[in-house]
C-alpha positions as CSV (number, residue, x, y, z in Angstrom):
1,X,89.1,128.8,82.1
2,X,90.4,129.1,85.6
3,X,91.7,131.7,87.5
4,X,94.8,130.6,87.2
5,X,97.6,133.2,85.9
6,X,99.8,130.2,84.9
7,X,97.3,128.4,82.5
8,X,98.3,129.5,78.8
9,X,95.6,132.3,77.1
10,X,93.2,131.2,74.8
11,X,95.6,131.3,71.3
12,X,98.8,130.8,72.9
13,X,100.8,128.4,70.8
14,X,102.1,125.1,73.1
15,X,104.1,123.1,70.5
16,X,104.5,122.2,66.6
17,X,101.7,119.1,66.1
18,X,105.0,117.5,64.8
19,X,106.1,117.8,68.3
20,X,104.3,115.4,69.1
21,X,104.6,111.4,68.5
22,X,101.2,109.7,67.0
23,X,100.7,108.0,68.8
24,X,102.5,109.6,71.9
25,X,101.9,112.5,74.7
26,X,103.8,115.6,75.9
27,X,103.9,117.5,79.0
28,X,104.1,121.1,79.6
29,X,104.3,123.5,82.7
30,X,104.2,127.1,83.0
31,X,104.9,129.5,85.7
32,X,103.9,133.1,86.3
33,X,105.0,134.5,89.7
34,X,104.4,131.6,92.3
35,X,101.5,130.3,90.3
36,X,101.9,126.8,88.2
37,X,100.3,125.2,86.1
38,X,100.8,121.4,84.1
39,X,99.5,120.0,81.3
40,X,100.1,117.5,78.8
41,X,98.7,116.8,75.0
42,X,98.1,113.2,73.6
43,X,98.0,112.2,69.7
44,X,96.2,109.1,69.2
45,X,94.4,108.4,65.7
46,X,94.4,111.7,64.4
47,X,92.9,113.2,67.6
48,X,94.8,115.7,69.7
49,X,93.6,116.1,73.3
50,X,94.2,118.2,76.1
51,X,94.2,117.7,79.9
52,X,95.5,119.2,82.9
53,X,98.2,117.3,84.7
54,X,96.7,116.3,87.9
55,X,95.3,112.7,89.1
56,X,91.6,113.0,89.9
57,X,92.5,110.4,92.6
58,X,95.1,112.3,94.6
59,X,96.3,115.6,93.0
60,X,99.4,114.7,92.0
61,X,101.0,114.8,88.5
62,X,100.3,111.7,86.1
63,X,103.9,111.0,84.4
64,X,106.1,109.5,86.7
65,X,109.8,110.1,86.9
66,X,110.3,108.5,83.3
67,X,108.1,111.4,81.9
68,X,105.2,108.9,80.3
69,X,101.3,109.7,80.2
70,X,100.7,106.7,78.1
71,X,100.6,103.2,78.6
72,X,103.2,100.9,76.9
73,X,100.2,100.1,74.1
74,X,99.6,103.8,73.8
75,X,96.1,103.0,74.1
76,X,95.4,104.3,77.4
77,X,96.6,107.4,79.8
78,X,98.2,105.7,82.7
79,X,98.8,107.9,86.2
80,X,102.3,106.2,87.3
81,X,101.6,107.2,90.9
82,X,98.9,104.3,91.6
83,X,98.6,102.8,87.7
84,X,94.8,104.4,87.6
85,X,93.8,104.4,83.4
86,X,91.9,106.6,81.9
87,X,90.8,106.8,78.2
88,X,92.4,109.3,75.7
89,X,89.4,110.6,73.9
90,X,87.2,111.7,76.8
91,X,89.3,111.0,80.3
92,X,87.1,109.1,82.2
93,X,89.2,106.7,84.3
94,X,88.3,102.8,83.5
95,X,90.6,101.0,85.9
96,X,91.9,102.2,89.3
97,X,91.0,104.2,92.7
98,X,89.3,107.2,90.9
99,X,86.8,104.5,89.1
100,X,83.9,107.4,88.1
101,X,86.0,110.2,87.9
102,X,87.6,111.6,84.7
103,X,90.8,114.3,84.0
104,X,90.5,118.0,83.8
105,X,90.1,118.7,79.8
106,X,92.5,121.4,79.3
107,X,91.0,123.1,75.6
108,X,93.4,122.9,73.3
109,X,93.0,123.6,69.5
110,X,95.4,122.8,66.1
111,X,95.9,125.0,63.6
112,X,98.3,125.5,60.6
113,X,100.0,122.6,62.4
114,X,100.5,124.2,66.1
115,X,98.9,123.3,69.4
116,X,97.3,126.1,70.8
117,X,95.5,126.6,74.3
118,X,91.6,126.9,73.2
């Protein structure tokens, strides 16, 4: 875990599972003082994963205005600011500028049917 007094504690509970779509995405951010921090969940196949909201390319937040992480497919996670893909299972980016880089896994964990930060 960072140092980051924004990032959610290791049990905190994000969402309901039910929350969200599968297959679909959700972002979150958090604030403590003048410290943020962004994240977003994807359900895809019965896997839920957890990554931190920033393009390994430029910094920047993946979901574009329209609030989408995935592609239209919902096979891929898309960064809207210059259409870099990465995969959902692991991050790793397979099409784009940041070719070889992958996104931040933010450790996330279900039980009795809530996301919680890991």
């Amino acid at each position: 875990m960072d140092d980051n007094p924004a990032r959610p504690a290791p049990g905190q509970a994000i969402c309901a599972l039910a929350d969200i779509p599968e297959p679909g995405a959700a972002g979150f951010r958090y604030r403590e003082g003048q410290a943020m921090f962004a994240g977003f969940v994807v359900r895809k196949d019965g896997g839920v994963f957890g990554y931190v909201d920033s393009c390994p390319h430029a910094g920047w937040p993946l979901a574009g205005i329209n609030g989408r992480f995935l592609t239209r497919e919902n096979d891929l996670i898309l960064c809207a600011g210059h259409a870099a893909l990465f995969r959902i299972a692991d991050g790793a980016c397979v099409a784009g500028p940041c070719a070889g880089k992958q996104l931040t896994v933010w450790p996330i964990t279900v039980e009795d049917g809530q996301v919680l930060a890991a």
